[in-house]
C-alpha positions in Angstrom: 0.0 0.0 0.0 2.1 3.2 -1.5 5.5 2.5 1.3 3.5 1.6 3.9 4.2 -1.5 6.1 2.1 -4.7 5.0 1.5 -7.7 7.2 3.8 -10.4 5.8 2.5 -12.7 3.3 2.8 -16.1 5.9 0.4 -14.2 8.7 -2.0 -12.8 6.6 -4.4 -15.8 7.0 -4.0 -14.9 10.9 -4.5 -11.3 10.4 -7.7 -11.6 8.1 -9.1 -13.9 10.9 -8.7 -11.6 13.3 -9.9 -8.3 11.6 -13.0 -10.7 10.4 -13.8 -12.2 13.8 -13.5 -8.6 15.4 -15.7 -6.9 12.7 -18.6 -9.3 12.8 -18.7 -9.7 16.7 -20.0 -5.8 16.3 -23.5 -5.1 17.3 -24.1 -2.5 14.9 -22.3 -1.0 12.4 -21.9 2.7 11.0 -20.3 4.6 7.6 -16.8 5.0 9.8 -16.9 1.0 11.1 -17.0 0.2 7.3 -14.1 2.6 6.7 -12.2 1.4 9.6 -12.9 -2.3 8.3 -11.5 -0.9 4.8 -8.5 0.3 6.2 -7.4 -2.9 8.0 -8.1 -4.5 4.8 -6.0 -2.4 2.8 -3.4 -2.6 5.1 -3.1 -7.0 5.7 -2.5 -6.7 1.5 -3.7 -10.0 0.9 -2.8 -10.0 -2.6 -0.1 -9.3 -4.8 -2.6 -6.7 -6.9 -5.9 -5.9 -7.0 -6.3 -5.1 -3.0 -7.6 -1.7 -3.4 -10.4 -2.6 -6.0 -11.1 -5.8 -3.3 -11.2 -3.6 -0.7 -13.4 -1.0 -2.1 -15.9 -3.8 -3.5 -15.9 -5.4 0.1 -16.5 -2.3 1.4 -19.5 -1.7 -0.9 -20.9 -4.6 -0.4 -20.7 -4.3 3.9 -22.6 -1.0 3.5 -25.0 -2.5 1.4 -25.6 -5.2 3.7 -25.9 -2.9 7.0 -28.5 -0.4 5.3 -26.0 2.5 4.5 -26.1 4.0 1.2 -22.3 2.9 -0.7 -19.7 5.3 -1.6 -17.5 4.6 -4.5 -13.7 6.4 -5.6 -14.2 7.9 -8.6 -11.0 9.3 -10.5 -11.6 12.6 -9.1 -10.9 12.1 -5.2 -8.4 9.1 -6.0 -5.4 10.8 -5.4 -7.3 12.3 -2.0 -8.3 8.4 -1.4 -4.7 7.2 -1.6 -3.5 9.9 0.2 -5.3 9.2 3.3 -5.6 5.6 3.3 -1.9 6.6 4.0 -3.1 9.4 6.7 -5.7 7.1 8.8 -3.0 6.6 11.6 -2.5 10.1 12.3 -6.0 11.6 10.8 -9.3 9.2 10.2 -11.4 12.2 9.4 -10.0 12.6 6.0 -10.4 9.0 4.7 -14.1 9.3 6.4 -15.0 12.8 4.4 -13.2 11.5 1.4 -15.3 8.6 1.7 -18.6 10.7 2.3 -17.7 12.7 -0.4 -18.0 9.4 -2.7 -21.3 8.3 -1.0 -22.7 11.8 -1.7 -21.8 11.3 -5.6 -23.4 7.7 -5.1 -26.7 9.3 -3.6 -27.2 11.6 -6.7 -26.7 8.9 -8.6 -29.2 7.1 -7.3 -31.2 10.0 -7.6 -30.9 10.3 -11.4 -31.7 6.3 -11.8 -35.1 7.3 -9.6 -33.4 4.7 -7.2 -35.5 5.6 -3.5 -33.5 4.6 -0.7 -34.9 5.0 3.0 -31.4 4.3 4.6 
């Protein structure tokens, strides 16, 4: 993940089990537990390529699944979405409103497909 230290290929199968077992013995779950989730993901690297677009997918799907409108990374906040996936240690916030800003372009999407969502 862009320099940052990855969990080392023989203890990602640990690693996965852990940040699995800990995410679904939540009670409830909001926008930032998703992100948070996201992060952790990103950060194991369980594959050679393709983590990020896992990742995001996963993530998708786990708001889906818990009633929360998705967000998705479009190639305009990329660069911002990179940047703090890097930053969550020191700042969540930004991955969170970078994020949001990605479920607010998913809402007006929604909105032009005449999709109604109640969540």
């Amino acid at each position: 993940m862009g320099g940052s230290t990855t969990t080392k290929p023989n203890d990602v199968s640990v690693a996965m089990a852990s940040l699995i077992g800990k995410y679904e013995n939540k009670e409830t779950f909001s926008f930032e537990d998703i992100i948070e989730f996201h992060y952790n993901f990103e950060i194991i690297h369980s594959f050679h390529d393709g983590n990020g677009r896992v990742g995001r997918l996963i993530a998708f799907i786990e708001c889906l699944r818990h009633g929360i409108v998705p967000f998705t990374i479009d190639e305009s906040i990329k660069l911002f979405y990179y940047r703090e996936l890097k930053e969550w240690k020191n700042e969540k916030g930004y991955l969170i409103d970078t994020c949001l800003a990605g479920h607010d372009k998913y809402k007006k999407l929604m909105g032009i497909f005449e999709i109604n969502y109640s969540w």
